[in-house]
mmJSON file of the N, C-alpha and C atoms, coordinates in Angstrom:
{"data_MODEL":{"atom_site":{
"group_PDB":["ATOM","ATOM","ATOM","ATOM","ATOM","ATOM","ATOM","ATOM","ATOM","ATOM","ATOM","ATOM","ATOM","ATOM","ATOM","ATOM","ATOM","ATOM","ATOM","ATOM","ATOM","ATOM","ATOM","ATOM","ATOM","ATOM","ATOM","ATOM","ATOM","ATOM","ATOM","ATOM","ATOM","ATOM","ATOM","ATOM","ATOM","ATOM","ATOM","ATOM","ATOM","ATOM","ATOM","ATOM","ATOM","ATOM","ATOM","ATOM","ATOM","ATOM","ATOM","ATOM","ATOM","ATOM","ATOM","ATOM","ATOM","ATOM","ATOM","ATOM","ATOM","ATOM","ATOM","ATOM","ATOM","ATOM","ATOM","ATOM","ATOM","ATOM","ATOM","ATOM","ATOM","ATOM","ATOM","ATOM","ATOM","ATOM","ATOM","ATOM","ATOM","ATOM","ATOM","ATOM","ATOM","ATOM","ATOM","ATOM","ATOM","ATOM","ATOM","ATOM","ATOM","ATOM","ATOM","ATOM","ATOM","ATOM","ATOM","ATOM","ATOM","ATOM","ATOM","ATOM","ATOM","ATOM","ATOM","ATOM","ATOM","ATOM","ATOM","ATOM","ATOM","ATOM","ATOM","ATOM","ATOM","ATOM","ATOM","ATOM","ATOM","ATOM","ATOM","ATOM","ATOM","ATOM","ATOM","ATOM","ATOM","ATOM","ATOM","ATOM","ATOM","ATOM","ATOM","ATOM","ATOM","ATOM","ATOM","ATOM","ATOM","ATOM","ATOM","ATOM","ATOM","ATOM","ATOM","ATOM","ATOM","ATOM","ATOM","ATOM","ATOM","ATOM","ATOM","ATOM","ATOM","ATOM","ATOM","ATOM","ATOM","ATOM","ATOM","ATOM","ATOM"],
"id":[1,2,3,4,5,6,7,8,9,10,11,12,13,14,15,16,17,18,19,20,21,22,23,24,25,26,27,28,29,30,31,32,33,34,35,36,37,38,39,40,41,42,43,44,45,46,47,48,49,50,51,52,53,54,55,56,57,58,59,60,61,62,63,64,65,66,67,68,69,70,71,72,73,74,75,76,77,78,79,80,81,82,83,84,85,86,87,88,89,90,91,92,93,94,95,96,97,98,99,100,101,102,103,104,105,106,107,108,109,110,111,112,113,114,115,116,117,118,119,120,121,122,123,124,125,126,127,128,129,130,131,132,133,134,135,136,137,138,139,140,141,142,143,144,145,146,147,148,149,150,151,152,153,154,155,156,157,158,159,160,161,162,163,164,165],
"type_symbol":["N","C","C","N","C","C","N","C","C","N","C","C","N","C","C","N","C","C","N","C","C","N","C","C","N","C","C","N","C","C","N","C","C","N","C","C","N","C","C","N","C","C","N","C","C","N","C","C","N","C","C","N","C","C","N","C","C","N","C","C","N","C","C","N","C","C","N","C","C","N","C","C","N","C","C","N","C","C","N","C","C","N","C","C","N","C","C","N","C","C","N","C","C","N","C","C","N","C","C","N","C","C","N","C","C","N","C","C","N","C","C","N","C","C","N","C","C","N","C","C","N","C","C","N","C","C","N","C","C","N","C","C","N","C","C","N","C","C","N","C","C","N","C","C","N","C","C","N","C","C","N","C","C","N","C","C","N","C","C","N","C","C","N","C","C"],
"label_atom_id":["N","CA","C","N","CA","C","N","CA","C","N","CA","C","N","CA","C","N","CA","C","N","CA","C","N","CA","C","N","CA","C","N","CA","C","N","CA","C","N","CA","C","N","CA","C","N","CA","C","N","CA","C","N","CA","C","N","CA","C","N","CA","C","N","CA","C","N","CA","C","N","CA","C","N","CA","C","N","CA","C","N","CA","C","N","CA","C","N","CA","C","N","CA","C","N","CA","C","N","CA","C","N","CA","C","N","CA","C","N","CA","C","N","CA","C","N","CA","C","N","CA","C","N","CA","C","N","CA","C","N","CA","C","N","CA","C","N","CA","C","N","CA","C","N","CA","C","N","CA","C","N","CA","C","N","CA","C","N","CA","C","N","CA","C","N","CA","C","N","CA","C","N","CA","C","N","CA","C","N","CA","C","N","CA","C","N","CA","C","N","CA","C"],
"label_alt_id":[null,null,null,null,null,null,null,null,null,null,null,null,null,null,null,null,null,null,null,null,null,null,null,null,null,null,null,null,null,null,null,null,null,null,null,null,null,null,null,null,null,null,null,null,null,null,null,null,null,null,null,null,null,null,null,null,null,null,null,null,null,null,null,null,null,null,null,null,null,null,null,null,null,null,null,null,null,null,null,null,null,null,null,null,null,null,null,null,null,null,null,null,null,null,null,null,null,null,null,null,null,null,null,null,null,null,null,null,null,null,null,null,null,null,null,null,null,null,null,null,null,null,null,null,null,null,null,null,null,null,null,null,null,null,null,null,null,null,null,null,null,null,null,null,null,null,null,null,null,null,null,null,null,null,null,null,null,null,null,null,null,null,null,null,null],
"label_comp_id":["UNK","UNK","UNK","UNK","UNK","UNK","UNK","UNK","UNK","UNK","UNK","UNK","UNK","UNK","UNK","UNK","UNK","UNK","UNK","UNK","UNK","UNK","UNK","UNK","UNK","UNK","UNK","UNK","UNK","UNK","UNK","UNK","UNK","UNK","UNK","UNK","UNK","UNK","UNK","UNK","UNK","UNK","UNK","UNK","UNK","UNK","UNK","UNK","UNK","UNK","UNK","UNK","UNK","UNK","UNK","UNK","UNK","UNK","UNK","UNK","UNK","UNK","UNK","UNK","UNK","UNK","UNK","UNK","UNK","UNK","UNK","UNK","UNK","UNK","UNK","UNK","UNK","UNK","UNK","UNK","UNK","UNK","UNK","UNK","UNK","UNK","UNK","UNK","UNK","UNK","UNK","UNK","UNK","UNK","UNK","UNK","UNK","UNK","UNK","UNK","UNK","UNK","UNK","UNK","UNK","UNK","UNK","UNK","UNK","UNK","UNK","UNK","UNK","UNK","UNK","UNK","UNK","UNK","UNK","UNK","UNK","UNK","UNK","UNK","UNK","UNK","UNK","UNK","UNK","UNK","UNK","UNK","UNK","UNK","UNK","UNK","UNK","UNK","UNK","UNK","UNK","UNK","UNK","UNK","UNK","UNK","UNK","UNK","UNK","UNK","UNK","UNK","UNK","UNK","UNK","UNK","UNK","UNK","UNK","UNK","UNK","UNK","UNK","UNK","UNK"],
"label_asym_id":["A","A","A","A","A","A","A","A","A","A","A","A","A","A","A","A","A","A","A","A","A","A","A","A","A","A","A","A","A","A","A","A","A","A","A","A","A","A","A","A","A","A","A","A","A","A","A","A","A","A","A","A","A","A","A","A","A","A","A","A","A","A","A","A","A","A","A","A","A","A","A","A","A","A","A","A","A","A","A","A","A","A","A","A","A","A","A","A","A","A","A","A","A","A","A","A","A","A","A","A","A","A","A","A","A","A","A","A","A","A","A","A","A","A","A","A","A","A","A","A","A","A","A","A","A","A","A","A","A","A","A","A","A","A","A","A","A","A","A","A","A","A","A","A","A","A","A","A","A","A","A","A","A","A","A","A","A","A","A","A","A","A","A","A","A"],
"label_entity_id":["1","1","1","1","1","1","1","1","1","1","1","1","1","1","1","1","1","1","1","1","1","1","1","1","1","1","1","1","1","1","1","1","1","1","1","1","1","1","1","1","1","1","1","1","1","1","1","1","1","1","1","1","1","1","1","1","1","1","1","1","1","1","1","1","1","1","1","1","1","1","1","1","1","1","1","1","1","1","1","1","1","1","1","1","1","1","1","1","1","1","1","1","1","1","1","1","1","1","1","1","1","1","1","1","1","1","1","1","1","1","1","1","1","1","1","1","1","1","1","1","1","1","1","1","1","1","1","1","1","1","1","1","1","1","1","1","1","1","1","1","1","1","1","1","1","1","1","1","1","1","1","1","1","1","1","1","1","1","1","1","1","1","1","1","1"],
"label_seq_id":[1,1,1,2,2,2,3,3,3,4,4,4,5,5,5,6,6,6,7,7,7,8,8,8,9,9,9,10,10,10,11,11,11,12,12,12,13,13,13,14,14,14,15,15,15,16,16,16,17,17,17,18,18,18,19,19,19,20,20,20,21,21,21,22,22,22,23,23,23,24,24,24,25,25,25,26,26,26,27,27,27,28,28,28,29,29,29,30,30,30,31,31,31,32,32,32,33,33,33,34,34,34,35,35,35,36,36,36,37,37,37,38,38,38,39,39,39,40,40,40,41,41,41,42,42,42,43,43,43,44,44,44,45,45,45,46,46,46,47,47,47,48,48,48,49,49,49,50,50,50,51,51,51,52,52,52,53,53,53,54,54,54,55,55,55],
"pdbx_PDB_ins_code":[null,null,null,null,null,null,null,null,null,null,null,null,null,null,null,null,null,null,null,null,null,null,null,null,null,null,null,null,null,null,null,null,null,null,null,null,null,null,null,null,null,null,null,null,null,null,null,null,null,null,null,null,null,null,null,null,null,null,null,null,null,null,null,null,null,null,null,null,null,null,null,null,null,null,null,null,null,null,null,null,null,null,null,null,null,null,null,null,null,null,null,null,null,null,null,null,null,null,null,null,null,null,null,null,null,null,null,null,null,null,null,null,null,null,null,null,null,null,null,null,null,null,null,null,null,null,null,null,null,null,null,null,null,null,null,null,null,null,null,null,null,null,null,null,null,null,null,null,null,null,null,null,null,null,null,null,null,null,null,null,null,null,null,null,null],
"Cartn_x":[22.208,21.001,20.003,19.125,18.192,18.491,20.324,20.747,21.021,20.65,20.346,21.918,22.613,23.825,23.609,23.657,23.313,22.281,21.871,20.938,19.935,18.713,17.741,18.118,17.982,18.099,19.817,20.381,22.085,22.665,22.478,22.547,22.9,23.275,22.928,21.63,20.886,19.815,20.414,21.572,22.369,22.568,23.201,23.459,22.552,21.713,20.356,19.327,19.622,19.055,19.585,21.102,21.784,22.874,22.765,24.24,25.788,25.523,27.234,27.186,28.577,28.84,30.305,30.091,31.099,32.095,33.023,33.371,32.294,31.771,30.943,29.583,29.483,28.62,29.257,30.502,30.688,30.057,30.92,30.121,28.871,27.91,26.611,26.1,26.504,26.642,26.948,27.832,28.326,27.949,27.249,26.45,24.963,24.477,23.372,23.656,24.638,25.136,25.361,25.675,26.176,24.184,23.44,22.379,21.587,21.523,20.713,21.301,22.619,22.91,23.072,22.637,22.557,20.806,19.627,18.426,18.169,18.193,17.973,16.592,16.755,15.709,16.312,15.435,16.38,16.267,17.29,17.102,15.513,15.247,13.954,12.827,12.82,11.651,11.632,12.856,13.493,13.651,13.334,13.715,12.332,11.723,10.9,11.026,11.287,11.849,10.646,9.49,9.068,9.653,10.205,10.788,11.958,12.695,14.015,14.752,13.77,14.46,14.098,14.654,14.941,13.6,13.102,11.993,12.188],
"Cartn_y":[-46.825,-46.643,-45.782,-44.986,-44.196,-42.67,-42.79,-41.418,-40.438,-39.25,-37.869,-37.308,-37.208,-35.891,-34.403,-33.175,-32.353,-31.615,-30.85,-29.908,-29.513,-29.586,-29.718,-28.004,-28.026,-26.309,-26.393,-26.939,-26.307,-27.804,-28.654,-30.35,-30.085,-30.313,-30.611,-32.057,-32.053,-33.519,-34.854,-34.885,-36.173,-36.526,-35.627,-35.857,-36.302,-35.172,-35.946,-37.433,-37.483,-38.805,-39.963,-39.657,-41.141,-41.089,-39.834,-40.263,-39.853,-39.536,-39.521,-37.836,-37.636,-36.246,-36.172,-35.224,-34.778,-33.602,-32.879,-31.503,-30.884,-30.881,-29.733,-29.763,-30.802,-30.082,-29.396,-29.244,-28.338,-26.544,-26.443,-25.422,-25.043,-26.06,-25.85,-25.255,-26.126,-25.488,-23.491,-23.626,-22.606,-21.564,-22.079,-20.934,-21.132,-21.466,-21.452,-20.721,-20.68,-19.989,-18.514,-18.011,-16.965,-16.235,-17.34,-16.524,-16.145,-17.277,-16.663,-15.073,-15.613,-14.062,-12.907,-12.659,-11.974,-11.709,-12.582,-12.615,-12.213,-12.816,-13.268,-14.059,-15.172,-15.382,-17.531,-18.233,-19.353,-20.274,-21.175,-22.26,-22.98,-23.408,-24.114,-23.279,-21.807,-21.228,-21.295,-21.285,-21.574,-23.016,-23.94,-25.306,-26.186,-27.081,-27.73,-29.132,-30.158,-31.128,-32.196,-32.131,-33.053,-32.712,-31.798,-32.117,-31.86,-31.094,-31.146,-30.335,-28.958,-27.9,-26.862,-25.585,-24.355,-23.651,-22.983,-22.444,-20.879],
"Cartn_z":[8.76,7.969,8.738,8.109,8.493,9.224,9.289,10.034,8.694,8.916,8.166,8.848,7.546,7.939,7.01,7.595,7.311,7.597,7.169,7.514,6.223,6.422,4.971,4.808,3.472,2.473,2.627,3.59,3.591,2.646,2.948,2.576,1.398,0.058,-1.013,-1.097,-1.795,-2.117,-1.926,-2.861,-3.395,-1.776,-0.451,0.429,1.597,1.348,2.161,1.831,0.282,0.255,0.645,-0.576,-0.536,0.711,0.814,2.618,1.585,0.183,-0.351,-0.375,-0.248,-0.182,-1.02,-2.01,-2.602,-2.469,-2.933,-2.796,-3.154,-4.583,-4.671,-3.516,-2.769,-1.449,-0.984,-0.588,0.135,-0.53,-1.907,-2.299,-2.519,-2.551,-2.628,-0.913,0.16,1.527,1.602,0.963,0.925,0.597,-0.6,-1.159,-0.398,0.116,0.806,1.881,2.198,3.774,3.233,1.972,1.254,0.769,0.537,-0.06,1.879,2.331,3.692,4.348,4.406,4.898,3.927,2.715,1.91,1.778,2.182,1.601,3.174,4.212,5.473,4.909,4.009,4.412,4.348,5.33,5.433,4.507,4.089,2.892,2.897,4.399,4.32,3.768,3.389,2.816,1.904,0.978,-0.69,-1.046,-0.341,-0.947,-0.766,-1.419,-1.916,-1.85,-0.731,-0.725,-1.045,-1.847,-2.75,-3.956,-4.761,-6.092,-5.645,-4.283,-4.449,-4.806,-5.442,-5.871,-4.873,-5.363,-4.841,-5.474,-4.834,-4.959,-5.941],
"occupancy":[1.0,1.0,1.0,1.0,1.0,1.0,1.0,1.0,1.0,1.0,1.0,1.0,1.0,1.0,1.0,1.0,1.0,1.0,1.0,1.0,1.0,1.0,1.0,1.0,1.0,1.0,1.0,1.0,1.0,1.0,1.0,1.0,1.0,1.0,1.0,1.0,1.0,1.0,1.0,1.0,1.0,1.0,1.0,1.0,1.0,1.0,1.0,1.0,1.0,1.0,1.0,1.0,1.0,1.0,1.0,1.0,1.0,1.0,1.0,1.0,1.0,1.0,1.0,1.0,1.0,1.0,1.0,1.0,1.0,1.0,1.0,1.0,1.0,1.0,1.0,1.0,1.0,1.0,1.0,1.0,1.0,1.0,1.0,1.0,1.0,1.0,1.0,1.0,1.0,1.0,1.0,1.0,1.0,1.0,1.0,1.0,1.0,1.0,1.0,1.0,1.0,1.0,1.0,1.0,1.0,1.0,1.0,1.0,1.0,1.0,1.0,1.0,1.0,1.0,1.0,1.0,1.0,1.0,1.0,1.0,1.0,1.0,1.0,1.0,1.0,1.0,1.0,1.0,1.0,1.0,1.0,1.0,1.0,1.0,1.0,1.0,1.0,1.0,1.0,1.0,1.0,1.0,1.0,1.0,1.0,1.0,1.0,1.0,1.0,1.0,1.0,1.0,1.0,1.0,1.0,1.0,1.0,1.0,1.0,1.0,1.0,1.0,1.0,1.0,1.0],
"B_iso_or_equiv":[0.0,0.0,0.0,0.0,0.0,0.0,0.0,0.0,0.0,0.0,0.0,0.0,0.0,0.0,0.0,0.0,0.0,0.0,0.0,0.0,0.0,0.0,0.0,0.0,0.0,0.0,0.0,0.0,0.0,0.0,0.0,0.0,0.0,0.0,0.0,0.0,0.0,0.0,0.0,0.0,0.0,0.0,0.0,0.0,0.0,0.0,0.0,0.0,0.0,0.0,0.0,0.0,0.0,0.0,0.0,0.0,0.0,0.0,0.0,0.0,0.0,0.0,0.0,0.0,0.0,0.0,0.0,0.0,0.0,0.0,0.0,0.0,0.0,0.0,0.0,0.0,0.0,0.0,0.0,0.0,0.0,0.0,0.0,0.0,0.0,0.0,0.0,0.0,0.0,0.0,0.0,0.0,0.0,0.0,0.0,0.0,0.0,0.0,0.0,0.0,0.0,0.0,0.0,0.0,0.0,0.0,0.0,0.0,0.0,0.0,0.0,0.0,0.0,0.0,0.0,0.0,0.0,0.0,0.0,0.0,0.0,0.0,0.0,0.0,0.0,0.0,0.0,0.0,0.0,0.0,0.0,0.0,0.0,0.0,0.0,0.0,0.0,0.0,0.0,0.0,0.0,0.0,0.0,0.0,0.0,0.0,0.0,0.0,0.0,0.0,0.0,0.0,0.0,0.0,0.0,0.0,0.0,0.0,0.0,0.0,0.0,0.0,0.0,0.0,0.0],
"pdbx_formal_charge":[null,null,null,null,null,null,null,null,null,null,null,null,null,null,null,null,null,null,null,null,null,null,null,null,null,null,null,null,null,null,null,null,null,null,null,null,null,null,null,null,null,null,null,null,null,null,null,null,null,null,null,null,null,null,null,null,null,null,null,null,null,null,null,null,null,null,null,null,null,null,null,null,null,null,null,null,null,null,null,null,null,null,null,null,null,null,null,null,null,null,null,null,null,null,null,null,null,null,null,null,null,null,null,null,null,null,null,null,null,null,null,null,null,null,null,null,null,null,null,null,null,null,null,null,null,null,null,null,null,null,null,null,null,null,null,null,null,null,null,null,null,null,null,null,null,null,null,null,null,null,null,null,null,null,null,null,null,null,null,null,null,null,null,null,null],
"auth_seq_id":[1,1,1,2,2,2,3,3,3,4,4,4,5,5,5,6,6,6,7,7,7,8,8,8,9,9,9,10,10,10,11,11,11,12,12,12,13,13,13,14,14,14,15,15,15,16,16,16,17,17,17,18,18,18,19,19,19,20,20,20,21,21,21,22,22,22,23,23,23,24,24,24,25,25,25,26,26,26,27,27,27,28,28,28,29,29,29,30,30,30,31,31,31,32,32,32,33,33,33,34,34,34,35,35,35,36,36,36,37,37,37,38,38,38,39,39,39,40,40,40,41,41,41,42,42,42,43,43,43,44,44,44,45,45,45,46,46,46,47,47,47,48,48,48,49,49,49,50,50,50,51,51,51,52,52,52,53,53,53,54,54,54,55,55,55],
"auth_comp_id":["UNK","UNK","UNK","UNK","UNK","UNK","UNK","UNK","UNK","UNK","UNK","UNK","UNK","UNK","UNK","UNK","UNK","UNK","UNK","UNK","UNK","UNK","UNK","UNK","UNK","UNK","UNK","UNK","UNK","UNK","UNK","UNK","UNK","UNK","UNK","UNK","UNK","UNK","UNK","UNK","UNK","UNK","UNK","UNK","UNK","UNK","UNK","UNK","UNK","UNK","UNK","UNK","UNK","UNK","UNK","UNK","UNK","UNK","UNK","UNK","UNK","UNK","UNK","UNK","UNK","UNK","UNK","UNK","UNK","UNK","UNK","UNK","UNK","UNK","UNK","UNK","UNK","UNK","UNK","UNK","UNK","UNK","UNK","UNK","UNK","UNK","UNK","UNK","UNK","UNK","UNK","UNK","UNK","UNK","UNK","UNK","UNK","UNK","UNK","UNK","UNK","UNK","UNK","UNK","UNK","UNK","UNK","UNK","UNK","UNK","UNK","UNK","UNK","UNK","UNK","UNK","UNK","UNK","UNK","UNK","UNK","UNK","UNK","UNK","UNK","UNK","UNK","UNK","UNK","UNK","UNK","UNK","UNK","UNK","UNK","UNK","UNK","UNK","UNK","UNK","UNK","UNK","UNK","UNK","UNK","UNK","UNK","UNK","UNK","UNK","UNK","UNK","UNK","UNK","UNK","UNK","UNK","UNK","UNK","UNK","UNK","UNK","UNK","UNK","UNK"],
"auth_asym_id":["A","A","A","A","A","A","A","A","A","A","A","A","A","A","A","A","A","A","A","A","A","A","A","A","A","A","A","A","A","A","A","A","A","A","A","A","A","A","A","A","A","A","A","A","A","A","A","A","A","A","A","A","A","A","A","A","A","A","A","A","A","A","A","A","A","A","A","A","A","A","A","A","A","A","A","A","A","A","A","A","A","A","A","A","A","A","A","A","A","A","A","A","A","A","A","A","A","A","A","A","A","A","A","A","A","A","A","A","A","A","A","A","A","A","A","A","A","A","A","A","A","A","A","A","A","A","A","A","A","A","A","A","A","A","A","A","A","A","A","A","A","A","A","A","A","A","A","A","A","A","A","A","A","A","A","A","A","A","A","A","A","A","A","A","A"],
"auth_atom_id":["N","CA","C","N","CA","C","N","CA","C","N","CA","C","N","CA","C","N","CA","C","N","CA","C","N","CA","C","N","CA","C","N","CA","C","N","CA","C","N","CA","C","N","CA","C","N","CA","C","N","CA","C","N","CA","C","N","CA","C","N","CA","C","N","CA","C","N","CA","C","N","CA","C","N","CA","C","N","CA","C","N","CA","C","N","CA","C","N","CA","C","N","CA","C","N","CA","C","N","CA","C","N","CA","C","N","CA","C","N","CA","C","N","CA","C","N","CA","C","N","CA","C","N","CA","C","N","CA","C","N","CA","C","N","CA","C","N","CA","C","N","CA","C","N","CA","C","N","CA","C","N","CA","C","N","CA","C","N","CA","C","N","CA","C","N","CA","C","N","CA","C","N","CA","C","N","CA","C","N","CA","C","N","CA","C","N","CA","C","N","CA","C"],
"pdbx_PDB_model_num":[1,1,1,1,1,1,1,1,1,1,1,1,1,1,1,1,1,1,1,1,1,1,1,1,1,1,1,1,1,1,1,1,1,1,1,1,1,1,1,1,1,1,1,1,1,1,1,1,1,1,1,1,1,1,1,1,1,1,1,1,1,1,1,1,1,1,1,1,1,1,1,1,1,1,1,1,1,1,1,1,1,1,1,1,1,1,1,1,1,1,1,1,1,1,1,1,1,1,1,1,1,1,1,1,1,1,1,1,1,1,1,1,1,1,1,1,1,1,1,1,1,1,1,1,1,1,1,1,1,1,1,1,1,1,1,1,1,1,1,1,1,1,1,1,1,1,1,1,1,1,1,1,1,1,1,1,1,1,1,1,1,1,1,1,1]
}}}
């Protein structure tokens, strides 16, 4: 309890809240790793973790 797996903006939500991780995190990872190095700009500037979304 209380341990964080992942990385905030790379995480999917479901993962950072509740601790469960599915396949499609992986693709959501994935594509976060696909927009930073395409934008250079990092998930934590695009993500909003009071509502949880992508900016």
């Amino acid at each position: 309890m209380g341990t964080i797996t992942g990385t905030l903006g790379y995480a999917p939500i479901e993962q950072i809240r509740g601790g469960k991780a599915y396949p499609a995190s992986d693709l959501y990872s994935l594509g976060m790793t696909c927009i930073h190095l395409l934008t250079e700009v990092t998930p934590k500037q695009l993500f909003d973790p009071f509502s949880g979304q992508l900016v």
